[in-house]
VEXLOLO-56957 format. One line per 8 residues: number of its first residue (from 0); for each residue x, z, y of C-alpha. Coordinates in Angstrom, 2 decimals, always signed. Each point is the difference from the previous one (the first is absolute). Example, Ala and Ser with C-alpha at 12.3 -4.5 7.8 and 13.67 -1.06 7.14 Angstrom:
! residues 2
0	+12.30/+7.80/-4.50 | +1.37/-0.66/+3.44
This chain:
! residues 190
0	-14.06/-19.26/+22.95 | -3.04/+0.47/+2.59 | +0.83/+0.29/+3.43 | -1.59/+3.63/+2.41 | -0.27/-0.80/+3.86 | +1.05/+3.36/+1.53 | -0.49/+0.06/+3.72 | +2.66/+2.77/+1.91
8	+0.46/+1.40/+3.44 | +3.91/+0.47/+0.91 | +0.40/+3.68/+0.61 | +3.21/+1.92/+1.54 | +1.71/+2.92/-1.41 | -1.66/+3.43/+0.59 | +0.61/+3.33/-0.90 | -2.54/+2.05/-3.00
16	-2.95/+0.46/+2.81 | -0.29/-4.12/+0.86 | -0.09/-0.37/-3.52 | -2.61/+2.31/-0.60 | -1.99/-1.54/+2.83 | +0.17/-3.48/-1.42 | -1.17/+1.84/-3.50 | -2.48/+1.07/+2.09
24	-1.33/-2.80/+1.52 | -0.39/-1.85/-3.90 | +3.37/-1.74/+0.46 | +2.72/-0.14/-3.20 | +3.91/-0.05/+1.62 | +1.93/-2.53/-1.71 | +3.03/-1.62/+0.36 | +1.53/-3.32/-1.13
32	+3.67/-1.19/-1.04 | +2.07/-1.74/-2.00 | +2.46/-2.61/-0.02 | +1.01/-1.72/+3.41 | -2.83/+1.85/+2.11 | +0.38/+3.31/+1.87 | -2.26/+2.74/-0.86 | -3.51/-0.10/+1.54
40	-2.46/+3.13/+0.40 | -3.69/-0.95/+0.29 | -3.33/+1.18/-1.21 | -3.11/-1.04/-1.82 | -3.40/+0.43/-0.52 | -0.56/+2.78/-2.49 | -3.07/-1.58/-1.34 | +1.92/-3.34/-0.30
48	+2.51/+1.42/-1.65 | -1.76/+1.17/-3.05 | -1.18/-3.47/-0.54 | +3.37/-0.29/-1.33 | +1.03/+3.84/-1.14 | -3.34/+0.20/-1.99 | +0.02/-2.64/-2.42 | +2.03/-0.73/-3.43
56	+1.50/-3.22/+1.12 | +2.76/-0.95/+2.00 | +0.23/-2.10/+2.88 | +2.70/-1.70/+2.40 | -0.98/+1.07/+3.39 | +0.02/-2.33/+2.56 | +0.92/+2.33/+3.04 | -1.44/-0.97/+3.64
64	+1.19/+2.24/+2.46 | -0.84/+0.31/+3.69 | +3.82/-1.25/+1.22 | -0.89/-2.57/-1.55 | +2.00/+0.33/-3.42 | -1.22/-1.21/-2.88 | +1.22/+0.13/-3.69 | -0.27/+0.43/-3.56
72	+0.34/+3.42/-1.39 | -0.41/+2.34/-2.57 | -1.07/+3.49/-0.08 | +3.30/+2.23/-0.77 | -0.97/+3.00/+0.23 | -2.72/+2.47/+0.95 | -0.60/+3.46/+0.90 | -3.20/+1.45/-1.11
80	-1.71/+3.14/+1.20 | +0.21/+2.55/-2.61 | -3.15/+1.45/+0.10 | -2.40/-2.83/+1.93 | +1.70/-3.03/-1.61 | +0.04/-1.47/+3.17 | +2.84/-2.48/+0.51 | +2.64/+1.67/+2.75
88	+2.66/-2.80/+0.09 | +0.66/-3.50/-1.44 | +3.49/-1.38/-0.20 | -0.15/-3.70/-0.28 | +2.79/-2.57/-1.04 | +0.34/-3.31/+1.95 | +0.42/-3.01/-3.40 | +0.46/-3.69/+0.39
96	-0.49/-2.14/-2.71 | +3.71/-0.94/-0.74 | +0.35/+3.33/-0.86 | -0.92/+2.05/-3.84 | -2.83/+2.69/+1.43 | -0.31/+2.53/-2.29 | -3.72/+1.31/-0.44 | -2.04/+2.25/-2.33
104	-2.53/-2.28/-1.36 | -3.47/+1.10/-2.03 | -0.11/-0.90/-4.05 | -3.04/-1.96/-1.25 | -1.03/+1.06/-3.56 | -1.28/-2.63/-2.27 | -0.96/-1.35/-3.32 | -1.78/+2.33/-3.02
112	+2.61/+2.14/-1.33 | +0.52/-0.29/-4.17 | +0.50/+4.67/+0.43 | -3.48/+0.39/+2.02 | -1.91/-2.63/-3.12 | +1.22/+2.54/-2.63 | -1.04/+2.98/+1.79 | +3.15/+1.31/+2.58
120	-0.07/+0.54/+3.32 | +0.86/-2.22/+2.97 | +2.03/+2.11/+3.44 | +1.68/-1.83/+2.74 | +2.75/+1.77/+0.94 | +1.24/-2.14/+2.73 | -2.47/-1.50/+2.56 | +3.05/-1.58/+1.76
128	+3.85/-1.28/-0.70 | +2.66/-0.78/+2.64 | +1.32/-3.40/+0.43 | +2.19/-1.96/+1.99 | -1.12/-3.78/+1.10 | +0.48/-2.30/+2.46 | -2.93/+0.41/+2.12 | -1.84/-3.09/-1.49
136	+0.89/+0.59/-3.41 | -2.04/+3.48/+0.29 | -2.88/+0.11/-1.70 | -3.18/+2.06/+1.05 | -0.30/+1.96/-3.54 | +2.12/-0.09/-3.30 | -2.16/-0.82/-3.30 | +0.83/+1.47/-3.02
144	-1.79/-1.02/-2.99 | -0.71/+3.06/-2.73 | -1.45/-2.79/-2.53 | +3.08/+1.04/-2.17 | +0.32/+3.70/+0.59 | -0.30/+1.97/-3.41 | -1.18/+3.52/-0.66 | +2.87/+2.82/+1.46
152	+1.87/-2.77/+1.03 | +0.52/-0.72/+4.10 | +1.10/-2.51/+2.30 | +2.89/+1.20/+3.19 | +0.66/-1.47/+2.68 | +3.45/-1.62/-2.20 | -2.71/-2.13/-1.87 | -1.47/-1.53/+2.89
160	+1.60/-3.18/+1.08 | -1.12/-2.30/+3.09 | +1.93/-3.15/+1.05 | +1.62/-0.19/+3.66 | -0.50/+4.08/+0.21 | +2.11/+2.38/-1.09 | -1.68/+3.76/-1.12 | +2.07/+3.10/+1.59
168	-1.79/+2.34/-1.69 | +1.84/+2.06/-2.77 | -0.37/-2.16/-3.37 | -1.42/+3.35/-2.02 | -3.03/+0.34/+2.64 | -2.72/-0.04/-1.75 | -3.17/-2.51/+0.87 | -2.51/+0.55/-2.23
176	-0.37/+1.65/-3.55 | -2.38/+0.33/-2.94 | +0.19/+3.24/-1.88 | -1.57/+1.37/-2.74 | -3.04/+2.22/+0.08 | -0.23/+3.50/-1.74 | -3.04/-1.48/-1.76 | +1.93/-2.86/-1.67
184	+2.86/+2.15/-0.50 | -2.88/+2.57/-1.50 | -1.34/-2.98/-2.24 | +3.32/-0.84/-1.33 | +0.74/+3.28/-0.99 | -3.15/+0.46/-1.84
């Protein structure tokens, strides 16, 4: 899985108006824990940040912060703005590579489905699936071939297999599906 450089300035605890000031000044609070490290407050660079919020892939981050702590995390958890979708907060979870991370991680649609040749139509459902890994057994997007995938039939997320990664998400998730249209269904009728 690709690697994100995220650089962080150690912050202490402050009450709503120091928070709004860092908001202010185009800072993200954040804090970072998980196992074996006490909990650490800092703040990035808003416009940093959505280097990594703003995208359809996933990334380990590779935290640099100014106490001189540095380590591999994921994003946890965010808290979004609910009417500027501007990120408010990021959680993120210290992993080491001894350790299964668990990560959502984007599908990759392939092949020429056998439905969308006789006339159906293609949807993606699911543009990601969780998994669990060791950290370099995680792989940067999961390929799924359709090459196979028949008309009003679908493929979930129990069909998908990968080796060294286990999915999380719920077996009757759909990924993607081809369904027929009204005008075949017109045509057959007729």
């Amino acid at each position: 899985m690709k690697h994100f450089t995220l650089k962080g300035q150690v912050r202490e605890a402050g009450n709503k108006a120091a928070i709004k000031a860092l908001r202010a000044q185009g800072l993200v609070p954040c804090n970072l824990y998980g196992q074996g490290i006490e909990n650490i407050l800092f703040t990035v660079d808003e416009k940093e940040l959505k280097n990594l919020t703003d995208t359809p892939k996933s990334y380990i981050v590779d935290l640099e912060l100014s106490n001189g702590t540095s380590c591999n995390a994921v994003m946890h958890e965010l808290q979004w703005h609910p009417v500027t979708d501007k990120c408010l907060h990021v959680d993120f979870l210290k992993v080491t590579e001894d350790k299964p991370i668990v990560i959502n991680v984007p599908v990759t649609i392939f092949g020429h489905s056998a439905g969308v040749m006789a006339g159906g139509k293609f949807t993606q459902v699911s543009r990601s699936l969780k998994v669990c890994a060791l950290m370099q057994d995680l792989p940067d997007e999961l390929p799924v071939d359709i090459t196979g995938l028949q008309l009003d039939k679908q493929i979930s997320a129990g069909d998908v297999k990968f080796d060294k990664l286990t999915i999380l998400t719920e077996k009757n998730v759909v990924v993607c599906r081809v369904k027929s249209t009204r005008q075949m269904l017109a045509a057959a009728r007729g």
